[in-house]
C-alpha positions as CSV (number, residue, x, y, z in Angstrom):
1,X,-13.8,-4.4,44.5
2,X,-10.9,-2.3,45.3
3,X,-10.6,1.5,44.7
4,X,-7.6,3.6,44.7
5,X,-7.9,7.3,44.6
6,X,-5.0,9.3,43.1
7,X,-3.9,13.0,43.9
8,X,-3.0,13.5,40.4
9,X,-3.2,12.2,37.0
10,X,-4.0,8.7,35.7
11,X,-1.9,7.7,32.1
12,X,-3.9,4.5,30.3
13,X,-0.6,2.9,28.4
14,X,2.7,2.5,28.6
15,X,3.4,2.8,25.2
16,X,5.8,5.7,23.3
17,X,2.9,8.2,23.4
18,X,1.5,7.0,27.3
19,X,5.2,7.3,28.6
20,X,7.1,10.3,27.1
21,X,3.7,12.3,28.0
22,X,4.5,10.8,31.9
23,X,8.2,11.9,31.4
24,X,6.6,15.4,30.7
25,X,4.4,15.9,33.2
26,X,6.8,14.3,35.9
27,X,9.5,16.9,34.8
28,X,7.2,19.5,36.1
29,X,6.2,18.1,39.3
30,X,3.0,16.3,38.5
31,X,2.4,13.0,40.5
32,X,0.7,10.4,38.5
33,X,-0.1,6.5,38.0
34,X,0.2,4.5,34.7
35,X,-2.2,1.8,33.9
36,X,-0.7,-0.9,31.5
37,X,-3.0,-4.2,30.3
38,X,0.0,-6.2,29.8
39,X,2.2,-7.9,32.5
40,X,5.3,-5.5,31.5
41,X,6.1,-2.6,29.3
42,X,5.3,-3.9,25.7
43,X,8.1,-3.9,23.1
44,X,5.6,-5.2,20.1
45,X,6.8,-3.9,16.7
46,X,10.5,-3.5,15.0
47,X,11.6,0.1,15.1
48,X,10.8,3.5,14.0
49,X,12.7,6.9,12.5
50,X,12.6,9.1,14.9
51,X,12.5,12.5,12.7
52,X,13.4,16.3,13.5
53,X,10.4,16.9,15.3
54,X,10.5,14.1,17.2
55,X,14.6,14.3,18.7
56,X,13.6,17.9,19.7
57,X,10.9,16.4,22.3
58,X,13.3,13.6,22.6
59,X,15.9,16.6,24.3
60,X,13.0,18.1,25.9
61,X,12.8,14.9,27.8
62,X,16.0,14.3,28.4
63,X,16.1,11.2,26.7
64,X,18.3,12.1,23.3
65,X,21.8,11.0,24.3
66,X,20.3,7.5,25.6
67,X,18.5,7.4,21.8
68,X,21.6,8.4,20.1
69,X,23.3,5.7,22.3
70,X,21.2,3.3,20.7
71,X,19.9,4.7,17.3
72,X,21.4,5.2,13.7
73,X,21.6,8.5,12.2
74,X,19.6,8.6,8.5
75,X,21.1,11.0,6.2
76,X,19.5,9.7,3.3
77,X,16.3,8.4,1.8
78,X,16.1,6.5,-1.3
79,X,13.2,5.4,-3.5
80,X,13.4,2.6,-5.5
81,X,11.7,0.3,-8.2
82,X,11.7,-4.0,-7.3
83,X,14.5,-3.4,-10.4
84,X,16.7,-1.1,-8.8
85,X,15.6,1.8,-10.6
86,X,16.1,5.2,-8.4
87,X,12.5,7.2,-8.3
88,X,14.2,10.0,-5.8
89,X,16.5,10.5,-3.1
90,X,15.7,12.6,-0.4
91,X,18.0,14.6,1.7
92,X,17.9,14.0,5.3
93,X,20.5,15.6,6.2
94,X,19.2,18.6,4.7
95,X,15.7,18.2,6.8
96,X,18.1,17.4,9.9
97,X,19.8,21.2,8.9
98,X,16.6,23.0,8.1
99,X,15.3,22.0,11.0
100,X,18.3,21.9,13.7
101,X,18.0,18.3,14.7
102,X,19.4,15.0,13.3
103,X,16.8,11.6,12.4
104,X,17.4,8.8,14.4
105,X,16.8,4.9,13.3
106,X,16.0,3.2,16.0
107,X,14.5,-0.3,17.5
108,X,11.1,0.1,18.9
109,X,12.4,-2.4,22.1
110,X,15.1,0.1,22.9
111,X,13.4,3.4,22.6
112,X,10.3,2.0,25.0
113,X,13.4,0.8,27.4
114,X,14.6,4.2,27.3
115,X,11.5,6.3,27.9
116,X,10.8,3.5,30.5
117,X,13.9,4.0,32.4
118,X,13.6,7.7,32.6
119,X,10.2,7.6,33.7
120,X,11.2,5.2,36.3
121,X,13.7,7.5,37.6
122,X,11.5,10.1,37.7
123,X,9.3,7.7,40.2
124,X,6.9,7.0,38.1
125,X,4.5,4.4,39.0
126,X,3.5,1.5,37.1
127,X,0.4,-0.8,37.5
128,X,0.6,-3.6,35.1
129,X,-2.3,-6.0,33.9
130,X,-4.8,-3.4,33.9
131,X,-7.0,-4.0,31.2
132,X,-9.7,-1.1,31.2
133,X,-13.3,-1.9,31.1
134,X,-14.7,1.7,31.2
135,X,-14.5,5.5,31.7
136,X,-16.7,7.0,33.9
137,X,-16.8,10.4,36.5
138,X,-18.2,9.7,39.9
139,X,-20.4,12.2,41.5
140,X,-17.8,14.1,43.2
141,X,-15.7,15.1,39.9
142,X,-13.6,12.4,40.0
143,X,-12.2,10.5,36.5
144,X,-13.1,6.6,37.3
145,X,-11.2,4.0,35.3
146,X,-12.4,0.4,35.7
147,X,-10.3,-2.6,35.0
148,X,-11.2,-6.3,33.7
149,X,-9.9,-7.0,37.4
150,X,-12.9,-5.3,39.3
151,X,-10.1,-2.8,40.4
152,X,-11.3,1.1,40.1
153,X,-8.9,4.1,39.9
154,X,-9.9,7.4,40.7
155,X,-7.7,10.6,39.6
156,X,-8.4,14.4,39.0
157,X,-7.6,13.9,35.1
158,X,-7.2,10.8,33.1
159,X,-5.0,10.8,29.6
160,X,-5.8,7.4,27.5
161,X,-2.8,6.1,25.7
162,X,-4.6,3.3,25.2
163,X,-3.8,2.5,21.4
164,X,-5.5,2.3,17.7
165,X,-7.0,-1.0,17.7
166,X,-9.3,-1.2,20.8
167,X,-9.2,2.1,22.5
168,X,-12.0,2.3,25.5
169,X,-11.4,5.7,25.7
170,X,-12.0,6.2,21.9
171,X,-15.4,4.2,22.6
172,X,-16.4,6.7,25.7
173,X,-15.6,9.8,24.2
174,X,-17.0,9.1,20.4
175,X,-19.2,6.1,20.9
176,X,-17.3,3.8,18.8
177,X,-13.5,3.0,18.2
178,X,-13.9,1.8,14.5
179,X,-10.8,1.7,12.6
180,X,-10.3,1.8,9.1
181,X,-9.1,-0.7,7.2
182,X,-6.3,0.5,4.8
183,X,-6.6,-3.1,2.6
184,X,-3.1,-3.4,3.4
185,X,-0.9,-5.9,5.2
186,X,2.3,-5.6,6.6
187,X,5.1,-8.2,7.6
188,X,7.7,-6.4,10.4
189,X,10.6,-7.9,11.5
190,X,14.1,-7.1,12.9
191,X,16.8,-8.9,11.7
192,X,20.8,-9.6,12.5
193,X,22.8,-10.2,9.7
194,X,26.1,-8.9,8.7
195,X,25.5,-7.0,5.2
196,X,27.2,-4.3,3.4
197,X,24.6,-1.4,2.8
198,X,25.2,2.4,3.6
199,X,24.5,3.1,7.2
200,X,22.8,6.1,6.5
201,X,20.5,5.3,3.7
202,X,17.0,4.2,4.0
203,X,15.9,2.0,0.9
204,X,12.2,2.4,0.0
205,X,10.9,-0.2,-2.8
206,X,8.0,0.3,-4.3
207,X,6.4,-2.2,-6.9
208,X,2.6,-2.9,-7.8
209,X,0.9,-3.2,-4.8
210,X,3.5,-3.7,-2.9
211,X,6.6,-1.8,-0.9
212,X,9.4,-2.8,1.2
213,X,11.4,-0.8,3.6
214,X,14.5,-1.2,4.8
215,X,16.1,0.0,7.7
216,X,20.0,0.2,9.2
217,X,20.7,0.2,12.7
218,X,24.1,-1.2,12.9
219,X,26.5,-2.9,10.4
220,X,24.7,-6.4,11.9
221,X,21.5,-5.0,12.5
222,X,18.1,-4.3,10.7
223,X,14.4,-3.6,10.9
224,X,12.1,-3.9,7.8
225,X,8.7,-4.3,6.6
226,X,7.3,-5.4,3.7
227,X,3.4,-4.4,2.8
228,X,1.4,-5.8,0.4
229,X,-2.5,-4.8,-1.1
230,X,-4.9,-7.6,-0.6
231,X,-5.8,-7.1,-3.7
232,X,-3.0,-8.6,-5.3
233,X,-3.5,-11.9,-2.3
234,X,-5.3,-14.8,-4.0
235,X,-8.9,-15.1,-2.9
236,X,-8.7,-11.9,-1.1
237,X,-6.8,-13.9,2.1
238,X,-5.4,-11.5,5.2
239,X,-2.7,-13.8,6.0
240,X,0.2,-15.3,4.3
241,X,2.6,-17.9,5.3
242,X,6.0,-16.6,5.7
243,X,6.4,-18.8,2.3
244,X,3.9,-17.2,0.2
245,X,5.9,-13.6,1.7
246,X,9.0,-14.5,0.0
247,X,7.4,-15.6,-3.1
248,X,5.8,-12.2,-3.7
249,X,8.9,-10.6,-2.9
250,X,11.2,-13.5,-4.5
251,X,12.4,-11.1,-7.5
252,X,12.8,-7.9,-5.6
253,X,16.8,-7.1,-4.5
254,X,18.9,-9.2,-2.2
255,X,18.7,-7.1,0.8
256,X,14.7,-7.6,0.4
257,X,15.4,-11.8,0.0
258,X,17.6,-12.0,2.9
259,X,15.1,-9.8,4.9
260,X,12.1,-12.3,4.6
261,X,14.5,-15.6,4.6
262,X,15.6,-14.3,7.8
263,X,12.4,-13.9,9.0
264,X,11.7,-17.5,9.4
265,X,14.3,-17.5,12.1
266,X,14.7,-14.6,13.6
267,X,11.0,-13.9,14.0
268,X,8.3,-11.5,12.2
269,X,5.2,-10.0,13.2
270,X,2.0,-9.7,10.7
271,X,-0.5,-6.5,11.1
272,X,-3.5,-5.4,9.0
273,X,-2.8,-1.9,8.7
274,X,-5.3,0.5,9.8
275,X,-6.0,4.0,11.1
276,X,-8.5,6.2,12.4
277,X,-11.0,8.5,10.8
278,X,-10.0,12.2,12.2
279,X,-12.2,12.6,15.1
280,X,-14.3,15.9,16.2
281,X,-13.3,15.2,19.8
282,X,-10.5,14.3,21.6
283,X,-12.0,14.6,25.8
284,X,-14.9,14.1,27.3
285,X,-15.4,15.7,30.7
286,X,-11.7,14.7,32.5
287,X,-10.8,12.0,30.1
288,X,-8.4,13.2,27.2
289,X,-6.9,10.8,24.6
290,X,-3.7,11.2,22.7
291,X,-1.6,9.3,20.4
292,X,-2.7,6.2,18.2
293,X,-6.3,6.3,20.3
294,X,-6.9,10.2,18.9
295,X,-5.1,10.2,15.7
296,X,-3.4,6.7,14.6
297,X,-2.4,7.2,11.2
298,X,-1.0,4.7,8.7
299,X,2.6,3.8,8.2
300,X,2.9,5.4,5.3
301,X,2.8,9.1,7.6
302,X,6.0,8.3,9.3
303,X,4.9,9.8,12.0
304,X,3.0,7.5,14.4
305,X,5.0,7.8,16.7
306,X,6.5,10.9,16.3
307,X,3.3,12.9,16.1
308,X,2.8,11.1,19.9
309,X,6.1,12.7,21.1
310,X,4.9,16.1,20.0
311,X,1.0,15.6,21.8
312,X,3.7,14.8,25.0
313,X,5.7,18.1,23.9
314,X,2.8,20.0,24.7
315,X,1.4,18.6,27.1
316,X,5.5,19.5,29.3
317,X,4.9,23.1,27.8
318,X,1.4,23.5,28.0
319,X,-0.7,21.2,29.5
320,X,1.3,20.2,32.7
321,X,0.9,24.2,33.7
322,X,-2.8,23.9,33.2
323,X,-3.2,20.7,35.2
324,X,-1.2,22.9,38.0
325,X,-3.3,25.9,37.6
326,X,-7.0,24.2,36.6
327,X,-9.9,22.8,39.3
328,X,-10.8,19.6,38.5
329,X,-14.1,20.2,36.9
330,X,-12.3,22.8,34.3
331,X,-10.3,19.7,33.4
332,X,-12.8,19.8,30.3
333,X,-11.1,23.0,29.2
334,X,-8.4,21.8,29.1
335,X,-9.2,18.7,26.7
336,X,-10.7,21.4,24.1
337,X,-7.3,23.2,24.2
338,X,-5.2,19.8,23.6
339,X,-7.3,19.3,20.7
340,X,-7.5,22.5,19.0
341,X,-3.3,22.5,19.4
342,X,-3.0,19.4,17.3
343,X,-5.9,18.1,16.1
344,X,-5.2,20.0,12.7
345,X,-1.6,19.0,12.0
346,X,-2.2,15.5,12.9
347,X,-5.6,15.3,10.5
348,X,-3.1,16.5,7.6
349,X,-0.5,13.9,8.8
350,X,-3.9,10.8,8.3
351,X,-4.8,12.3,4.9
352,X,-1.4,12.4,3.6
353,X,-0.7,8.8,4.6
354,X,-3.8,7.9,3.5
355,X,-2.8,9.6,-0.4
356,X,1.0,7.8,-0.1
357,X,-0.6,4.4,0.4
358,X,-3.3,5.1,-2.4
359,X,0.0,5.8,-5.0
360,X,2.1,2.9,-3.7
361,X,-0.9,-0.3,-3.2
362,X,-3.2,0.8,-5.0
363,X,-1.8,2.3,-8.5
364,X,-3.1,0.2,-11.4
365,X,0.1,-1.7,-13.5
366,X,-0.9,0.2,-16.3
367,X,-0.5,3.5,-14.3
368,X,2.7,2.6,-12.2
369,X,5.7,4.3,-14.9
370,X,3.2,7.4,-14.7
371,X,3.4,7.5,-10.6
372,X,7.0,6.8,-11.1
373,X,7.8,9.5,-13.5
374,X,6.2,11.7,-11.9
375,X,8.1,10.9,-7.9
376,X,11.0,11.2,-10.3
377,X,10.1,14.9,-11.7
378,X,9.6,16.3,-8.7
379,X,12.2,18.3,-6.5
380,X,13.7,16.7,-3.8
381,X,14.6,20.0,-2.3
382,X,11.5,21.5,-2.3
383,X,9.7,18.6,-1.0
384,X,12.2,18.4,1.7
385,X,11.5,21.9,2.6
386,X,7.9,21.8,2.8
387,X,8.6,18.3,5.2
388,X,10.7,20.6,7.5
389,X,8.1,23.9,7.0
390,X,5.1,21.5,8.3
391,X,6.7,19.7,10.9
392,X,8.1,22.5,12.5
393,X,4.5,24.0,12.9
């Protein structure tokens, strides 16, 4: 059994949350090693929005030109019935102005490319096919990771990236990493297709029990996903043949048809959507989580993984002075100050996801033109400035 003692810090995942918090804390002069179970840098998923909040840590680490590069600027986003019917349209470029940075569409392959690259050039080391078995601390003070493999790393501090699904570190720290299960299942995909939709308008379709979302990235390119309440699924089934998708979705527009037809080609992934109660602990001794392990929240947030940028924005303006200035065994301190930082915005981010799903899947028929009406009534401006007054805090 091999063990390797670090100098510095030991990052579990080499996801968006696991690298942009390496990017930080490598800017500042902080050696460290990240621990990744798969045999490369994982690209799973279609692509995400990167909002305000989350190009302002994208500058921070030196990584927005390369994400413009690649991305789509979103000016606009629309809510819509299966019929066509407009519900609101929300101004993005007002949110980009309120809060002095633009939102960027984006492929999840590319941005994990780009935060990879940087991190690379900042000599970051990588250790692929390290599935962790367990958290410990050795007598000497020491964080001790153990890996499926026998291997053992030691390290003065260790931040678990480690995901929402099956987080060890979620399972040391609070004694279990159950999920909860939204009832909802999603069908991702990216898909190439010339079409002739406006390049800076996100569609959002909402219909009973069911939603899909529809991304531009270029004039050829697209990512999307359709969700759907397994309450509406015959005999209460999880998964549906790409068949059965288009059915449920075989009167909603053309851009949604030619999505899911796609799909059979092109490729799609299915997830059971789920997130994570808010937890009363993010640390134990030297192990800290972040990201999808201490706060996943559902899709509906929009901020997975922007909410992981911002844990890495403070970790590059407060944490990676602390791990400078603090002994090892005050590394503890240090996971209480992480947590009372972000544990609060990131708890409101959960329960308003949690409230968006419950009005789009779960909205009795009968009660669906009342939900509408009322996303109608309401003013787009002042929802847009209470978007841009929270995530600036």
């Amino acid at each position: 059994m091999s063990v390797t003692k670090l100098e510095g810090v030991l990052i579990i995942g080499a996801g968006i949350g696991g690298l942009s918090t390496a990017i930080a804390l490598a800017q500042k002069g902080i050696s460290f090693t990240i621990l990744e179970r798969t045999a490369n840098v994982s690209t799973y998923g279609a692509g995400i929005v990167c909002w305000p909040n989350a190009t302002m840590v994208l500058k921070t680490l030196n990584c927005f030109d390369a994400v413009l590069s690649k991305g789509n600027l979103i000016s606009t986003m629309e809510r819509l019935t299966p019929q066509g019917e407009k519900l609101s349209e929300l101004s993005v470029d007002q949110l980009n102005t309120l809060m002095n940075n633009p939102s960027i569409a984006i492929l999840r392959k590319d941005i994990i490319g780009i935060l990879w690259q940087r991190a690379v050039k900042l000599g970051v080391s990588f250790q692929y096919n390290q599935q962790v078995s367990d958290y410990s601390t050795t007598k000497d003070g020491f964080s001790q990771v153990t890996c499926n493999n026998n291997a053992k790393w030691q390290a003065n501090l260790t931040i678990a990236s480690d995901g929402r699904m099956s987080s060890m570190a979620r399972e040391v720290i609070l004694g279990n990493n159950k999920t909860e299960d939204s009832k909802v299942i999603n069908l991702v995909g990216v898909t190439k297709h010339e079409h002739n939709q406006d390049l800076t308008k996100v569609q959002d379709y909402w219909g009973t029990g069911k939603r899909f979302g529809w991304i531009p990235i270029d004039a050829e390119t697209s990512y999307w996903a359709a969700g759907i309440s397994i309450h509406i699924i015959k005999d209460k089934q999880k998964e549906l043949t790409l068949n059965e998708w288009q059915q449920s979705f075989s009167d909603w527009p053309e851009i949604v048809n030619q999505s899911l037809t796609l799909a059979k080609e092109q490729g799609s992934h299915c997830i059971s959507v789920h997130d994570h109660n808010p937890a009363p602990s993010w640390h134990k001794d030297n192990l800290i989580m972040m990201g999808d392990a201490a706060h996943a929240a559902l899709p509906t947030s929009g901020q997975g993984a922007c909410q992981a940028l911002e844990d890495a924005l403070w970790w590059s303006e407060v944490g990676a002075d602390l791990v400078l200035s603090l002994k090892r065994d005050q590394f503890e301190s240090l996971g209480k100050k992480f947590f009372e930082a972000r544990a609060n915005k990131t708890t409101i981010i959960t329960m308003a996801g949690r409230q968006l799903s419950k009005q789009i899947f779960f909205t009795p028929e009968e009660n669906e033109s009342e939900r509408n009406k009322g996303f109608k009534n309401a003013d787009p401006v002042k929802a847009i400035e209470g978007m841009a007054e929270f995530w600036r805090s």
